[in-house]
C-alpha positions in Angstrom: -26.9 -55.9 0.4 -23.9 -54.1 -0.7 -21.6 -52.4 2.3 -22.2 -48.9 0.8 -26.0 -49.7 1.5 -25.6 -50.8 4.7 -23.2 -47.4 6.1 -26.1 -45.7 4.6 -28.6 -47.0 6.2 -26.1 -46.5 9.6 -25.7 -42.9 8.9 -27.8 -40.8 11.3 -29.4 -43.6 13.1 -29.7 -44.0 17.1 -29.6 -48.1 17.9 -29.7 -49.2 20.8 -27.3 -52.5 21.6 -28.2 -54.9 24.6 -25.6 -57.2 25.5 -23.0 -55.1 24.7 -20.1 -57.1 26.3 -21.1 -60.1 24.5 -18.7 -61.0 21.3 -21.3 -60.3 18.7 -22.0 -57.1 19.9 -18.4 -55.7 21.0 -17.4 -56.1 16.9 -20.9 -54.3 16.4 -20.0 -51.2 18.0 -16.7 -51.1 17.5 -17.5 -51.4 13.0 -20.3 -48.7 13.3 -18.0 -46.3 15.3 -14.6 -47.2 12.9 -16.6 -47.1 9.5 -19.8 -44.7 10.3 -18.8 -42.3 12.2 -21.9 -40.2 11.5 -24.0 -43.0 13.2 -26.1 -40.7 15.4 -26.1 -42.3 18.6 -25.0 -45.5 20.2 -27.1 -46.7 23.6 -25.1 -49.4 25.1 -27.4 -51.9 27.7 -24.7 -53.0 30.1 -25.7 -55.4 32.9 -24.9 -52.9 35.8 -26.3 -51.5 39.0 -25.6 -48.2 38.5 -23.7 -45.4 36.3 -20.4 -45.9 37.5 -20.2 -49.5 37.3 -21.6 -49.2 33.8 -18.5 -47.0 33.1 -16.3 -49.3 34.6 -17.7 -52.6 32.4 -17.4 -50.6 29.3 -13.8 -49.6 29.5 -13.0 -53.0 31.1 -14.9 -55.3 29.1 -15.4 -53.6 25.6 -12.9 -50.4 24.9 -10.0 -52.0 26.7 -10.0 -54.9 24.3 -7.7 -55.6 21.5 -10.6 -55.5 18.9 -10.8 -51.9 19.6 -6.7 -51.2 18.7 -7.6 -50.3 15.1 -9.9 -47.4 16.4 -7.7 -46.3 18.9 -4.6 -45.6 16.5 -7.1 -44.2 13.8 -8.5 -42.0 16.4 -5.8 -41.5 18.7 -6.4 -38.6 21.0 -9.6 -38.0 19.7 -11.1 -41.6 20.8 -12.4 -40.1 24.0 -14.3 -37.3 22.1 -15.8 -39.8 19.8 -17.1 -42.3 22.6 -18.6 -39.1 24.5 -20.5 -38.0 21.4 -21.8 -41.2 19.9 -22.0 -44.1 23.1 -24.3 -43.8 25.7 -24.0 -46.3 28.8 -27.5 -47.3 29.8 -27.0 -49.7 33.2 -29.8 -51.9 33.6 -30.8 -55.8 32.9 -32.9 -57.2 30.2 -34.4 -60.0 32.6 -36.4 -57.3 34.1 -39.0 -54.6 33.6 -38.2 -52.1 31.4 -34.5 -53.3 31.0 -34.0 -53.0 34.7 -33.8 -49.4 33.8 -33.9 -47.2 37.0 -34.2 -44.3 35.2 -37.8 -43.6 34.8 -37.4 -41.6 31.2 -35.8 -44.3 29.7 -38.3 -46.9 30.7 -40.6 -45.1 28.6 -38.0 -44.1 25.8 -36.6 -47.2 24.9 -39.9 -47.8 23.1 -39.8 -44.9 21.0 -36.5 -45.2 19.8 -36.5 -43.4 16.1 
């Protein structure tokens, strides 16, 4: 498969990533948001409680890291803006039920995921 094939594919897709922290996935993310950036939406499964420690993971664990450098300077200012519109934190746990997800929507969404 060719890499043109593949950002095509990407373009205007919603995936949905467990294990986000995890190596594989952290270079995931961060070559879908560098080379596609009209990848239509990003869910991110982070092992949390809640919201705000799902926030704090994210920026700790993945966008803090040096893998993401290349993004930063290409996006600069802008970085902030593109997280907001394409990554969506989704606390939860994949050992459990429905991801562990407490929101009830999502326990039922995950499984229609386009």
């Amino acid at each position: 498969m060719e890499l043109g094939s593949v950002l095509e594919f990407l373009e205007n897709k919603t995936i949905l990533v467990t294990g986000a922290t995890g190596f594989l996935a952290k270079i995931f993310v961060e070559k879908i948001l560098r080379v596609q950036p009209n990848v239509k939406m990003l869910y991110l499964l982070l092992r949390a409680a809640d919201a705000k420690s799902a926030t704090v993971r994210f920026h700790n664990e993945i966008i803090g890291k040096d893998l993401f450098r290349v993004l930063k300077e290409k996006n600069g200012t802008h970085l902030n803006a593109l997280i907001s519109e394409k990554i969506t934190l989704v606390p939860g746990d994949i050992t459990r039920e429905d991801l562990g997800v407490k929101d009830s929507n999502f326990g039922s969404w995950y499984r229609t995921i386009p």
